[in-house]
Backbone as CSV, one residue per row, in Angstrom:
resi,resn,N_x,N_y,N_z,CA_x,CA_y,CA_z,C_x,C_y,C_z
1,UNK,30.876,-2.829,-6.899,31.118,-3.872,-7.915,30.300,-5.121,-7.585
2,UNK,29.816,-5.363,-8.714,29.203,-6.909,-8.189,29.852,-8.026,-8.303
3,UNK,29.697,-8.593,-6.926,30.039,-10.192,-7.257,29.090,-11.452,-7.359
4,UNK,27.762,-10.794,-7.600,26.690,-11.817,-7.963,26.592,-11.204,-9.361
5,UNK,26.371,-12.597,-10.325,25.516,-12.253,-11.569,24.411,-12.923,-11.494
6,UNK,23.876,-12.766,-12.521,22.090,-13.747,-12.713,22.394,-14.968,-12.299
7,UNK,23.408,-15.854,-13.220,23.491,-17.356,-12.036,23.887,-17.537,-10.722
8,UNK,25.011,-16.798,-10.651,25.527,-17.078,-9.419,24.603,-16.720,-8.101
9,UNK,23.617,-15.776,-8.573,22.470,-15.295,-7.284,21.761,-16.630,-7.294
10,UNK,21.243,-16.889,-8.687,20.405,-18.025,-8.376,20.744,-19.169,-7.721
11,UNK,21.890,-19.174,-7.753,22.814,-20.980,-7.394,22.601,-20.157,-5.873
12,UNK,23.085,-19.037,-5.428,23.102,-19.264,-3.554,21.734,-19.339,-3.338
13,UNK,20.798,-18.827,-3.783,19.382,-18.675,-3.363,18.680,-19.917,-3.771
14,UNK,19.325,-20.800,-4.625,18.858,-22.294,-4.474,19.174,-23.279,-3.266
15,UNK,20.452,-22.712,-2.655,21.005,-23.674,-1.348,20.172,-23.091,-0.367
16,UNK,19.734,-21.940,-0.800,19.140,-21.014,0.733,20.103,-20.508,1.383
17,UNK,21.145,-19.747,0.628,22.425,-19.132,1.095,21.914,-17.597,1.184
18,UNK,21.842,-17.048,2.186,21.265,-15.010,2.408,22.175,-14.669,1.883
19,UNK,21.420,-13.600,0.663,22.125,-12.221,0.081,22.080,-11.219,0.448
20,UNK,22.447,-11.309,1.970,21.876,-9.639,2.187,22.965,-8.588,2.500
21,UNK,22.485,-7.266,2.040,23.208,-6.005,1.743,24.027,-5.747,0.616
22,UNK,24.050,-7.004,-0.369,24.834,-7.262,-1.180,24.424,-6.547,-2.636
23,UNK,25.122,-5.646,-3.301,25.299,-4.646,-4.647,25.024,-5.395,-5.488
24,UNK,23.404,-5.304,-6.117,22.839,-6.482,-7.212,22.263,-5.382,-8.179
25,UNK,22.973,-3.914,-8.496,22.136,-3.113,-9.177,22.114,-3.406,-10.468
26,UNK,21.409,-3.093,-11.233,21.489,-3.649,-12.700,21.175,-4.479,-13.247
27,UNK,21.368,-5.812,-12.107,21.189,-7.299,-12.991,19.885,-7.558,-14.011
28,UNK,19.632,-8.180,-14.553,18.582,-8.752,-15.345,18.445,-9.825,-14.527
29,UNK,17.228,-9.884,-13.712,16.734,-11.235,-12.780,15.139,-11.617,-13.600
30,UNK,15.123,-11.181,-15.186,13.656,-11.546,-15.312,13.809,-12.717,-15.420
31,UNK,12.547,-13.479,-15.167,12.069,-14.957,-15.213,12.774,-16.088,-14.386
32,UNK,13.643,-15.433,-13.591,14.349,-16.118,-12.462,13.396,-16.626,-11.359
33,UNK,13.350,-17.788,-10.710,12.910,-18.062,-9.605,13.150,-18.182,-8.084
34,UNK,13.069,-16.951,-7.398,14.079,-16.118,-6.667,13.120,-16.735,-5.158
35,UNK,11.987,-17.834,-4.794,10.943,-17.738,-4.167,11.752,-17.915,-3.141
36,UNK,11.498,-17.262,-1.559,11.692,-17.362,-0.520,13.239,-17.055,0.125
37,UNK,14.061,-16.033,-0.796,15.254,-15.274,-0.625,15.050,-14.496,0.202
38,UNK,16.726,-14.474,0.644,16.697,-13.239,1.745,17.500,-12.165,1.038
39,UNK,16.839,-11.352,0.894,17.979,-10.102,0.010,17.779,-8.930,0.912
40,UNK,17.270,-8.858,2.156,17.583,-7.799,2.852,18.802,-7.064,2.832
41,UNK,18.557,-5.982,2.948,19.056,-4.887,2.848,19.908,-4.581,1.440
42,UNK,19.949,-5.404,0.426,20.679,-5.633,-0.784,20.322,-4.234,-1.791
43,UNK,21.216,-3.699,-2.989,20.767,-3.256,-3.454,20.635,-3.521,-5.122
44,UNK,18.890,-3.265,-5.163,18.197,-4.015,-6.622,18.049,-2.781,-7.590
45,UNK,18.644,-1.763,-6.845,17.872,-0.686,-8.119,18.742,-0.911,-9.400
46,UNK,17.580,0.067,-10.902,17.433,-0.612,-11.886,17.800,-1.983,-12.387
47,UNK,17.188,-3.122,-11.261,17.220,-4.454,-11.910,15.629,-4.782,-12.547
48,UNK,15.901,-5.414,-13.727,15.118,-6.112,-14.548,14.093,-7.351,-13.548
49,UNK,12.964,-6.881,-13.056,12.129,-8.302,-12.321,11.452,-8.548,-13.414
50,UNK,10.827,-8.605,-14.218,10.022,-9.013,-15.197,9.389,-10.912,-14.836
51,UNK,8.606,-10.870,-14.600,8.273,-11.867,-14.290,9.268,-13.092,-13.401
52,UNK,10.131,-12.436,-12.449,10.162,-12.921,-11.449,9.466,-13.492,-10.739
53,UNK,9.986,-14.542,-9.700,9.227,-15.535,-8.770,9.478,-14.536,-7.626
54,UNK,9.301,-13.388,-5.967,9.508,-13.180,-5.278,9.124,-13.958,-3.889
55,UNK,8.293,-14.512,-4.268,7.244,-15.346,-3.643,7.984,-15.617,-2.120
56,UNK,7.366,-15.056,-1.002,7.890,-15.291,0.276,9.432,-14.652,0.613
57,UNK,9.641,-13.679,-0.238,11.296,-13.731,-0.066,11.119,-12.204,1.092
58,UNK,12.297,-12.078,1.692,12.637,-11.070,2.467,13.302,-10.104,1.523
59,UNK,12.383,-8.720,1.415,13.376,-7.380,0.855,13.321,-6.343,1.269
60,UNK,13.159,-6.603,2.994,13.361,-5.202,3.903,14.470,-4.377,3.488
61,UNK,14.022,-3.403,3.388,15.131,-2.071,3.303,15.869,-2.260,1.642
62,UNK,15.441,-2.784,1.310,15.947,-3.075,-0.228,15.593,-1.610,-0.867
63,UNK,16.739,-1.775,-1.643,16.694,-0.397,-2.688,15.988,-0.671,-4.339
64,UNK,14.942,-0.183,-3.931,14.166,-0.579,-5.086,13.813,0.160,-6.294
65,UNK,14.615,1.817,-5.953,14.912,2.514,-7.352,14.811,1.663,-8.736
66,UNK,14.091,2.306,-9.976,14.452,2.329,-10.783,13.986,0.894,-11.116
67,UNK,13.543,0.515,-10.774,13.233,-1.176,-11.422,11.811,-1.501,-12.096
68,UNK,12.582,-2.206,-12.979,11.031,-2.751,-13.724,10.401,-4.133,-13.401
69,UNK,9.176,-3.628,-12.913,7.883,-4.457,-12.382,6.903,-4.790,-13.565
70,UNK,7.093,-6.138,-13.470,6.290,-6.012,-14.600,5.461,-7.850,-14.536
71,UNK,4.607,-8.307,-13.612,4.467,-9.877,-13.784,5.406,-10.397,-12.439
72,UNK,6.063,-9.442,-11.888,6.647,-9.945,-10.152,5.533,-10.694,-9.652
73,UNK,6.095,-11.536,-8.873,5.405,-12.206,-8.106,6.196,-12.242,-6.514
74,UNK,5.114,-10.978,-6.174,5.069,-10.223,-4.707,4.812,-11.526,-3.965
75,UNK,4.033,-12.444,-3.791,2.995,-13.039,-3.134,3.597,-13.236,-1.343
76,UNK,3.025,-13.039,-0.353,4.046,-13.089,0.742,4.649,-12.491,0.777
77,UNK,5.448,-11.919,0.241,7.533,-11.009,0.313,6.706,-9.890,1.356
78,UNK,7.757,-9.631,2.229,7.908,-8.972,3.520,9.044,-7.744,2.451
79,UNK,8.372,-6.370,2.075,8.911,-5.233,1.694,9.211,-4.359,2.490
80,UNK,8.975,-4.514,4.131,8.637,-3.659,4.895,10.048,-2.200,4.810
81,UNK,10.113,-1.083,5.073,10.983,-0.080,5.250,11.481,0.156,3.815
82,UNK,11.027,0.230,2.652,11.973,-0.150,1.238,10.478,1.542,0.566
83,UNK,11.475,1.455,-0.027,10.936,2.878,-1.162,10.632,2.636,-2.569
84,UNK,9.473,2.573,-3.344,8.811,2.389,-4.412,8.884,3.549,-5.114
85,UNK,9.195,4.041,-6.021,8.890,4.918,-6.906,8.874,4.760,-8.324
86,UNK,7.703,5.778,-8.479,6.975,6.116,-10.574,7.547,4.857,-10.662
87,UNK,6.287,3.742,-10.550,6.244,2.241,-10.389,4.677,1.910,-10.451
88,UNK,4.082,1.245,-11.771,2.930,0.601,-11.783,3.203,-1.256,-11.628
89,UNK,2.589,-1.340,-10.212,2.662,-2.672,-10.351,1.373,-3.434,-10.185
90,UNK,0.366,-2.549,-11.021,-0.788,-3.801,-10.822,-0.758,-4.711,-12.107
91,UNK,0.285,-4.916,-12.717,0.295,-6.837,-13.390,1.246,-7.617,-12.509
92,UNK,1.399,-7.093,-10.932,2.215,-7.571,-10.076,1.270,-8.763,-9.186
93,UNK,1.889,-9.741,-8.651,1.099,-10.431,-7.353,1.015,-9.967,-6.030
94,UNK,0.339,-9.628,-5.616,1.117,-8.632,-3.993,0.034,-9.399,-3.068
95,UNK,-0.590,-10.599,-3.251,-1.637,-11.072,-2.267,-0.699,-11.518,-0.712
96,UNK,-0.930,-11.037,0.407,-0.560,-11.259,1.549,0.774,-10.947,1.645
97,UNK,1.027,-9.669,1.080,2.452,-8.916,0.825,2.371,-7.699,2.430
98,UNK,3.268,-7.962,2.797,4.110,-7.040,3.569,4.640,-5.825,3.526
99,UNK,4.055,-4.472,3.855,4.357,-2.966,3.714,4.739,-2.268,4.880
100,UNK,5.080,-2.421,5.626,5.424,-1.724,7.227,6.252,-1.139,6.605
101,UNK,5.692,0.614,6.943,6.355,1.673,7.297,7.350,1.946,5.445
102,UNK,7.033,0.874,4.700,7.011,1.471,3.223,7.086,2.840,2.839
103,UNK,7.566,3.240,1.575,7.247,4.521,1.004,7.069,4.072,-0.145
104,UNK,5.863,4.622,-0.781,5.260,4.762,-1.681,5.014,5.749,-2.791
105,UNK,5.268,5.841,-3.886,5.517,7.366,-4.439,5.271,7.336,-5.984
106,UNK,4.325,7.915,-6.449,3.463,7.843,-7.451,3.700,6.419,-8.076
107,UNK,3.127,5.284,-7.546,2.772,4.001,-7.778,1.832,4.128,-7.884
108,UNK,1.487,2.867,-8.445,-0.123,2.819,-9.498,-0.619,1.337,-9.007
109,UNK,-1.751,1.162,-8.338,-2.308,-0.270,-8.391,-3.425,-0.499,-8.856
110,UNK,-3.611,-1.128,-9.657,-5.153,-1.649,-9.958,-5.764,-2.518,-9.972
111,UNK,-7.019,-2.927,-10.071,-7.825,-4.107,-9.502,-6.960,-5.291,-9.155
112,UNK,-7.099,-5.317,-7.729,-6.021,-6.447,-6.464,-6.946,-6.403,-5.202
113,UNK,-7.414,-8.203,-5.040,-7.787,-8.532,-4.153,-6.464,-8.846,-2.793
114,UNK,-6.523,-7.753,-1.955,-5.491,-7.766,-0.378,-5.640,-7.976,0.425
115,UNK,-6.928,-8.944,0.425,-7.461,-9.400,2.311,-6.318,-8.878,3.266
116,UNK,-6.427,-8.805,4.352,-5.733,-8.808,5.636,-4.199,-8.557,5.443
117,UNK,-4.230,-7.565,4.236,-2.041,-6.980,4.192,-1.848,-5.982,5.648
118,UNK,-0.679,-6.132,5.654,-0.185,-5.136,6.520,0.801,-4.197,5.979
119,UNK,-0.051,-2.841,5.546,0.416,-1.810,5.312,0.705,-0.904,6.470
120,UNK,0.502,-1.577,7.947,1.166,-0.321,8.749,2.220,0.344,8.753
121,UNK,1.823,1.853,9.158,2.771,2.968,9.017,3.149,3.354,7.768
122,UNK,2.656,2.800,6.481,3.471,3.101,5.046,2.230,4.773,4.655
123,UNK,3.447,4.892,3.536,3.042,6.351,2.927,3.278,6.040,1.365
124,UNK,1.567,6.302,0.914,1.448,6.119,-0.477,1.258,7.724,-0.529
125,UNK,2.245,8.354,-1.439,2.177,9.615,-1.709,1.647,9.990,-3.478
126,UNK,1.150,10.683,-4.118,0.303,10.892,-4.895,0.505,9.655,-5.784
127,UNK,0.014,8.721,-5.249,-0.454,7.404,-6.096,-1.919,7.388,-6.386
128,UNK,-2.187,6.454,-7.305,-3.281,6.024,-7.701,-3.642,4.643,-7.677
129,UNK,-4.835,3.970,-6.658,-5.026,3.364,-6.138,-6.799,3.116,-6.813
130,UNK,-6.884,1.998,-7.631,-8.003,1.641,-8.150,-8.636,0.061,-7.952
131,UNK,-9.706,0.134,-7.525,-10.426,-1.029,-7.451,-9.589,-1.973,-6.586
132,UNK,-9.207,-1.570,-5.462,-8.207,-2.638,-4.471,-9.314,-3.130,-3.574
133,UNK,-9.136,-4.228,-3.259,-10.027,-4.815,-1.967,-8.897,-5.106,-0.850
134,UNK,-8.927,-4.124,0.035,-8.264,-4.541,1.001,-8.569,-5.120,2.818
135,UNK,-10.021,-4.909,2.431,-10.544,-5.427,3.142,-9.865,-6.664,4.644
136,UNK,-10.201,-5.843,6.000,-9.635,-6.686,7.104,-8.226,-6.313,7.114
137,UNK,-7.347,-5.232,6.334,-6.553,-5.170,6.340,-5.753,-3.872,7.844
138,UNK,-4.248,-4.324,8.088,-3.900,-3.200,8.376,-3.245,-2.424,8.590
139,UNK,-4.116,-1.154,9.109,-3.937,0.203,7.540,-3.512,1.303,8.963
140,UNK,-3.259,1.055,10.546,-2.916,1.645,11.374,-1.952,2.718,11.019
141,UNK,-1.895,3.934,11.151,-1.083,4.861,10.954,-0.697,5.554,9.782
142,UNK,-1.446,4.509,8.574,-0.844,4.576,6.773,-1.103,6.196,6.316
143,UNK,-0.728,6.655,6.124,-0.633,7.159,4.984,-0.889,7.960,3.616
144,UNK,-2.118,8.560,3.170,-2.379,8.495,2.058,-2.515,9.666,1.544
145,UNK,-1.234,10.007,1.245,-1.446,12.019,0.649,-1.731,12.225,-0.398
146,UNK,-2.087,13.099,-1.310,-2.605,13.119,-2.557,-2.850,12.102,-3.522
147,UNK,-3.264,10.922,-2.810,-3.486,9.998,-3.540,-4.979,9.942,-4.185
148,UNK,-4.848,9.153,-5.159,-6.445,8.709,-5.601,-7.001,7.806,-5.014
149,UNK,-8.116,7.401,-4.765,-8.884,6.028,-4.351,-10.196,5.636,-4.746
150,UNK,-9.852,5.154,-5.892,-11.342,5.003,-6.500,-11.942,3.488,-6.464
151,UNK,-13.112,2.711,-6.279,-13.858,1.815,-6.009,-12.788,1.150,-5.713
152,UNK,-12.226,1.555,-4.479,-11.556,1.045,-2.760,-12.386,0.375,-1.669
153,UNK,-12.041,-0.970,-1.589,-12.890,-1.316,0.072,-11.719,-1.947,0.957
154,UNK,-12.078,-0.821,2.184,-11.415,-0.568,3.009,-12.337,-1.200,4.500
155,UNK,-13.206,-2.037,3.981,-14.382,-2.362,5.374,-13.902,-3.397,6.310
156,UNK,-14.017,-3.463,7.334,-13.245,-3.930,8.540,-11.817,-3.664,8.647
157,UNK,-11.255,-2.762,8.384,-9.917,-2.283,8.501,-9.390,-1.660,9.714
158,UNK,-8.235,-1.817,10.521,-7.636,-0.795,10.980,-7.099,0.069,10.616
159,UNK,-8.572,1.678,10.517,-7.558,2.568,10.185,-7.306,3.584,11.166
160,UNK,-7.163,3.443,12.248,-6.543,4.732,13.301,-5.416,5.213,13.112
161,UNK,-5.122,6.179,13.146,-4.317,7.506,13.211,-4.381,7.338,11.991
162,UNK,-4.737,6.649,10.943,-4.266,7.287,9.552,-4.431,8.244,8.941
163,UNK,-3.816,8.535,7.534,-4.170,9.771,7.382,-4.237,10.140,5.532
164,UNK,-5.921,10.599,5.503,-6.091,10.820,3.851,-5.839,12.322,3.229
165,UNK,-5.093,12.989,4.008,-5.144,14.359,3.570,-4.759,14.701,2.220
166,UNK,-5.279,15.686,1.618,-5.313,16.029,0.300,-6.009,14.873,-0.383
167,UNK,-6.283,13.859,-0.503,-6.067,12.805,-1.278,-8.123,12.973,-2.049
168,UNK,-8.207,12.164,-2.540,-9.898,11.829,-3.775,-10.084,10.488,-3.595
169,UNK,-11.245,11.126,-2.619,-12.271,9.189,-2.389,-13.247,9.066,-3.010
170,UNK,-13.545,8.148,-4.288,-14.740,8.257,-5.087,-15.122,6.473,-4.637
171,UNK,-16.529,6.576,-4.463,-16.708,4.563,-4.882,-16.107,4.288,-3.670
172,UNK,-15.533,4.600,-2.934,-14.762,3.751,-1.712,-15.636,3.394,-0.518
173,UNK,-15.548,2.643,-0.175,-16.042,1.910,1.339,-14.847,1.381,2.173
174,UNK,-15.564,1.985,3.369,-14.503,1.962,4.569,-15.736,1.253,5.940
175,UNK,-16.610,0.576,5.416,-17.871,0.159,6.738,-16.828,-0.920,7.508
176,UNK,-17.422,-0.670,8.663,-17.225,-1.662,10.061,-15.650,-1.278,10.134
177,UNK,-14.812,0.157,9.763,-13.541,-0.215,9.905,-13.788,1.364,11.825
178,UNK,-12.256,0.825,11.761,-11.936,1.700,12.724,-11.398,3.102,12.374
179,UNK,-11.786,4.243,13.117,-11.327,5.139,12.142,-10.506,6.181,13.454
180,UNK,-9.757,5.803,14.442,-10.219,6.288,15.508,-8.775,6.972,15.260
181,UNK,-9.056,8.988,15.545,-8.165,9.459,15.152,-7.719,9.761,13.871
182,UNK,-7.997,9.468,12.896,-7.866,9.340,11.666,-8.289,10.663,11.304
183,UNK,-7.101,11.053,10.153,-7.662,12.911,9.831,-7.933,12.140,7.798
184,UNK,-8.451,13.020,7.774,-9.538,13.187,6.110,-9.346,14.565,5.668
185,UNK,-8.339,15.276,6.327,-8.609,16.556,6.338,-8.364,17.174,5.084
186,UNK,-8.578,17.961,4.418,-8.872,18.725,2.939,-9.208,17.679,1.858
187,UNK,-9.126,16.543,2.235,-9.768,15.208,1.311,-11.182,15.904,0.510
188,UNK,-11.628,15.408,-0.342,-12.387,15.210,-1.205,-13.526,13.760,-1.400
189,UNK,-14.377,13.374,-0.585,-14.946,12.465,-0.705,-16.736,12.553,-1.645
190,UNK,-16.614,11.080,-2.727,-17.711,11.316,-3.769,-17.644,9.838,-3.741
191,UNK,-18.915,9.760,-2.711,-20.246,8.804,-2.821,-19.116,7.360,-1.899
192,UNK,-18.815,7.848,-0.931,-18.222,7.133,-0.189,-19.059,6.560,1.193
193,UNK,-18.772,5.059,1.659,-19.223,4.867,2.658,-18.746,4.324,3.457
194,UNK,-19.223,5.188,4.898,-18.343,4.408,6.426,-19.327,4.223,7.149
195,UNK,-20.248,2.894,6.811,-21.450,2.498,7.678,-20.603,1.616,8.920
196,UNK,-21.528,1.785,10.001,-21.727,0.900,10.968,-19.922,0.705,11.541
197,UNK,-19.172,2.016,11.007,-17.543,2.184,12.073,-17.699,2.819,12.790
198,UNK,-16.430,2.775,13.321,-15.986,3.697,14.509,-15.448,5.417,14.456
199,UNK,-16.206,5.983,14.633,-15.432,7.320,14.056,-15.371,8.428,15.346
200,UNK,-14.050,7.583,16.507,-13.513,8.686,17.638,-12.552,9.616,16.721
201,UNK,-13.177,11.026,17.392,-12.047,11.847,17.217,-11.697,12.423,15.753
202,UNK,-12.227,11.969,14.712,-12.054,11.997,13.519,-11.729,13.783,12.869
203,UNK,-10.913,13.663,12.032,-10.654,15.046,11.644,-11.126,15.136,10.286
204,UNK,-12.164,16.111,10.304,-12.654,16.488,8.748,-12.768,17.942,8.121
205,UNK,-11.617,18.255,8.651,-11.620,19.563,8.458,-11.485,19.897,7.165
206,UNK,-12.358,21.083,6.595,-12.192,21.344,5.309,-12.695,20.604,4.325
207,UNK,-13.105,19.158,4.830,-13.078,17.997,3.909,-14.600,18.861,2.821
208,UNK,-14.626,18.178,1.986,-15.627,18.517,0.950,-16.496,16.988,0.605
209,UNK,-17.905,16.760,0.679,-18.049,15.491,0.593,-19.527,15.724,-0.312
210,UNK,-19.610,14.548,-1.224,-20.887,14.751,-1.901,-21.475,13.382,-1.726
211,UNK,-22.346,12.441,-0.831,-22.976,11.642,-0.914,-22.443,11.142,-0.059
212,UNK,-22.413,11.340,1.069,-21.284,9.981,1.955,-22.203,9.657,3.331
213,UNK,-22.245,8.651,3.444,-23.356,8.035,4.064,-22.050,7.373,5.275
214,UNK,-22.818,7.146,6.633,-22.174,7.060,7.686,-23.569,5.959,8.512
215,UNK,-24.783,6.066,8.199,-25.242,4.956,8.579,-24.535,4.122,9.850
216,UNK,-25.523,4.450,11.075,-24.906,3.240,11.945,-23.555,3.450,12.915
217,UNK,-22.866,4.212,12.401,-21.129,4.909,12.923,-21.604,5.250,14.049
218,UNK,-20.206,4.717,15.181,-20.537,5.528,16.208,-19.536,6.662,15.903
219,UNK,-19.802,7.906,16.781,-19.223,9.262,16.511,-19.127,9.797,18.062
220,UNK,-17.887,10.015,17.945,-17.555,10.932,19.458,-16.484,12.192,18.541
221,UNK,-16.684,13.152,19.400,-15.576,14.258,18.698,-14.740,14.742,17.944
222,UNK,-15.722,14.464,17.233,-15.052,14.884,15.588,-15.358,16.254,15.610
223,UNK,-13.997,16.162,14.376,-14.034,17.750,14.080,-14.235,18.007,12.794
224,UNK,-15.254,19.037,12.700,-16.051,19.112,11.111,-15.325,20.401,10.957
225,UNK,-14.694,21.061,11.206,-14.398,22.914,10.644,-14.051,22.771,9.455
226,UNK,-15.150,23.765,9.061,-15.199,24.575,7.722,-15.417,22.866,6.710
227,UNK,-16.189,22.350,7.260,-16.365,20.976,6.014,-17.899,21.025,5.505
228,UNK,-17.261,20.995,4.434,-18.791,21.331,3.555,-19.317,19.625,2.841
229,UNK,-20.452,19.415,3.411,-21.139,17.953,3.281,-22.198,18.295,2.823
230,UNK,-22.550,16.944,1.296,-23.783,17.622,0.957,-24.209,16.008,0.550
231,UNK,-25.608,15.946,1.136,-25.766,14.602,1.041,-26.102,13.798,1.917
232,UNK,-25.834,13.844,2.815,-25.406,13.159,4.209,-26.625,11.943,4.550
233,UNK,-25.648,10.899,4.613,-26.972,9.966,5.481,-26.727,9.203,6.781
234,UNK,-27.168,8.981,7.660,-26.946,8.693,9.311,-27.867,8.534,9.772
């Protein structure tokens, strides 16, 4: 049962009173100005954000079922451990937004400048991921299973241990990032580039690649089995 409605959230989150763990499913919070709340661990599923303020707020572990994104304003908010799903939020703000260890699940982003986010440990599972600059970001351990990634830059990134399996790299750049450990394995890469990184250990098994230029990379023990590359520049 709830004992917050639309005002009454807003009146504690104006004193800077924490809502956290607290049953907020349903509400209509569009056009509310919610900036710098603590709603950890609370639960938001199917609430109305529609042009919400999130701006700096805490929504670790938040239950984020079912909600409509639509003009949120991510900017800052620390999402880390919280589950996204069949969720397009690129008319969202997510600049210097917080993803640790996230789940991700057929979400949709499109053209978003992400300097330096920290998506470590998260799992974008068959999402589609277009024109993101995430550049300097990091991407340690992330994630990325049947996802799409089309004109993606990923250059100076930490991406060790991560992982693109199954997933379609078209247009993407990944130069000067780290790749150390990182599997690609049954990936699909078209006209992708990882100039002048690091590529220990790298797993490309199976991978299929048409144009992918490596220029400059250093390379220690990688594993190519059964990867068919056509194109290649180095």
């Amino acid at each position: 049962m709830n004992i917050f409605d639309r005002d009454k959230l807003l009146e504690a989150i104006s004193v800077g009173t924490p809502v956290e763990g607290e049953y907020l499913k349903g509400l209509d919070l569009s056009g509310l100005d919610l900036g710098g709340a603590n709603l950890r661990g609370s639960d938001l599923s199917k609430c109305n954000l529609t042009d919400t303020n999130l701006e700096e707020s805490h929504l670790e572990r938040t239950n984020l079922e079912d909600v409509i994104f639509k003009n949120t304003n991510f900017s800052g908010s620390h999402l880390s451990e919280t589950t996204i799903r069949d969720a397009d939020l690129s008319s969202c703000a997510l600049n210097r937004i917080t993803l640790i260890s996230t789940r991700l699940v057929r979400v949709t982003i499109t053209d978003h400048v992400l300097h330096k986010a920290n998506l470590e440990g998260a799992s974008f599972i068959h999402c589609t991921l277009k024109n993101l600059d995430l550049s300097g970001s990091r991407l340690h351990r992330t994630m990325f299973l049947f996802c799409l990634l089309e004109g993606c830059t990923l250059d100076g990134c930490d991406l060790s241990e991560a992982n693109f399996g199954l997933s379609y790299l078209v247009r993407t750049t990944m130069n000067k990032a780290n790749l150390t450990n990182a599997s690609l394995g049954c990936a699909v890469l078209e006209e992708v580039q990882i100039r002048d990184a690091l590529l220990d250990r790298v797993d490309l098994t199976l991978v299929q690649a048409r144009t992918l230029d490596i220029t400059g990379s250093r390379q220690r023990g990688i594993i190519v089995e059964r990867a068919r590359v056509q194109g290649l520049t180095k």
